[in-house]
N, C-alpha and C positions, 0 to 999 in steps of 0.2 A: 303554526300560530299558537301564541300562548296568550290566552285570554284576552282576543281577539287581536293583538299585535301580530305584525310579524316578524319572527326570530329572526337577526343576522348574527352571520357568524362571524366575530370578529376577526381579522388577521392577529398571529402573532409576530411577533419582535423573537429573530434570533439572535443571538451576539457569541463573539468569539469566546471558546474558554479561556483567551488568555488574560483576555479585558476583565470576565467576570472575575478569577483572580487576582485580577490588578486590584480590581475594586474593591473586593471581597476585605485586602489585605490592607490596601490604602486611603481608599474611600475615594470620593468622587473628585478630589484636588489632583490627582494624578493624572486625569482623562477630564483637564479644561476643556477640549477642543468635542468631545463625543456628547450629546446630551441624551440622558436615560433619564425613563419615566422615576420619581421618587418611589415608587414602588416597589421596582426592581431591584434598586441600590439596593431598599431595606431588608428584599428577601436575601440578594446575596452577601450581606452582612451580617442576614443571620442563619443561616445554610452557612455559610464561611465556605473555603476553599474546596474546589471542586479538584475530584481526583482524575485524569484523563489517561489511559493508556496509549499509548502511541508507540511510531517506531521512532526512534531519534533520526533516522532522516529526513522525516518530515517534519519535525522541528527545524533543522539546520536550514530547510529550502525557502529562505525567504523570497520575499519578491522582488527585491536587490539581487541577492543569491541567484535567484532565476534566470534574469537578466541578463547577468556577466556569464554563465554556467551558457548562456542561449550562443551568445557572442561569440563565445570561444569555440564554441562547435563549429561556428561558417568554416573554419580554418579547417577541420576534418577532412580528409582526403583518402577511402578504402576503396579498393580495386577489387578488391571480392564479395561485395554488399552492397546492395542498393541503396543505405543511407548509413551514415555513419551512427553505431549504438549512444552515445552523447546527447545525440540531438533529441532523441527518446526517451524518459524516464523508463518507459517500458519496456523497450528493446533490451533483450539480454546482452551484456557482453561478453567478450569473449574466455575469461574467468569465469561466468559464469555457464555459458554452456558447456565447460569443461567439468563443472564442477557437477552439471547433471548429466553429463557424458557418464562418470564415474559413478552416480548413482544409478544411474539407466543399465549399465554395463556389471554391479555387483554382484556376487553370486550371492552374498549375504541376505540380500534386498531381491533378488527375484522371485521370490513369495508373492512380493506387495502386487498389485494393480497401479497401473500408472498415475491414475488420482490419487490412491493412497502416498505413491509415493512422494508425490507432491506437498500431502499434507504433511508425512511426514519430515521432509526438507524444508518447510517453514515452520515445525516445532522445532527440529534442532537449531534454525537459525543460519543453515546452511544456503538457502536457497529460496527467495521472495518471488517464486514466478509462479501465474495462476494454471488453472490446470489447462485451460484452453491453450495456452504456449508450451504446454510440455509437446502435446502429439504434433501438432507440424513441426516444430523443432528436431525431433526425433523422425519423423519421416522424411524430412528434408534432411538431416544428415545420417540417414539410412542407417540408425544406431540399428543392433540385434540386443533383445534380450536372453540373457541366458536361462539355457533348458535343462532340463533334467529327463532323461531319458525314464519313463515310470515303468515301459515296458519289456521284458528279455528283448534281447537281439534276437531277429531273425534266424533262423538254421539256413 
């Protein structure tokens, strides 16, 4: 209570950053159809354009995009997978389990820990999968990492 009222707390208004852009850039004639408080226009008119880091696949995935991308997958048909990787964003495919075959399997990279090497496959850009998909992945395709022997040989 503030001086005997009581505080609510207002919701806020999110909005896409593409729109805040649009706007930022065009003003409000470009988004006849959306109404935003005068407020906001004003702040993101003068804030100006918002920087957003992204991955450009998720730029490209519209919801058109998504759609047809959806459509196309009924037609999938794999006999060694319970669903075909398409219908997934998340499911790896088959380039890509190869591709952490190959890091799984480097003597280069058998230093790393498996999280590590995960993070380090999404700094190269080599490889977008979280670290909970690397180990069943790897135990279900029974990879080995390589060792290095630290000790003599036995006599």
């Amino acid at each position: 209570m503030l001086n005997g009222c009581p505080v609510t707390a207002t919701a806020r208004n999110t909005y896409d950053h593409r729109l805040r852009n649009l706007v930022a850039a065009a003003g409000t004639a470009a988004v006849n159809d959306v109404m935003l408080p005068r407020s906001t226009v004003a702040t993101w008119k003068r804030k100006g354009h918002l920087a957003v880091v992204s991955c450009e696949v998720f730029e490209q995935l519209s919801e058109s995009r998504l759609r047809r991308w959806k459509a196309r997958a009924v037609f999938c048909v794999l006999d060694d997978q319970v669903s075909c990787p398409k219908q997934q964003p998340s499911k790896l495919t088959f380039a890509e389990e190869q591709k952490m075959r190959d890091l799984v399997e480097s003597h280069e990279l058998r230093h790393f820990s498996i999280r590590a090497l995960a993070m380090h496959a999404r700094r190269i850009g080599a490889l977008f999968g979280s670290d909970s998909t690397w180990w069943p992945t790897i135990h279900a395709k029974s990879w080995m990492r390589p060792t290095q022997r630290i000790h003599p040989e036995s006599p």
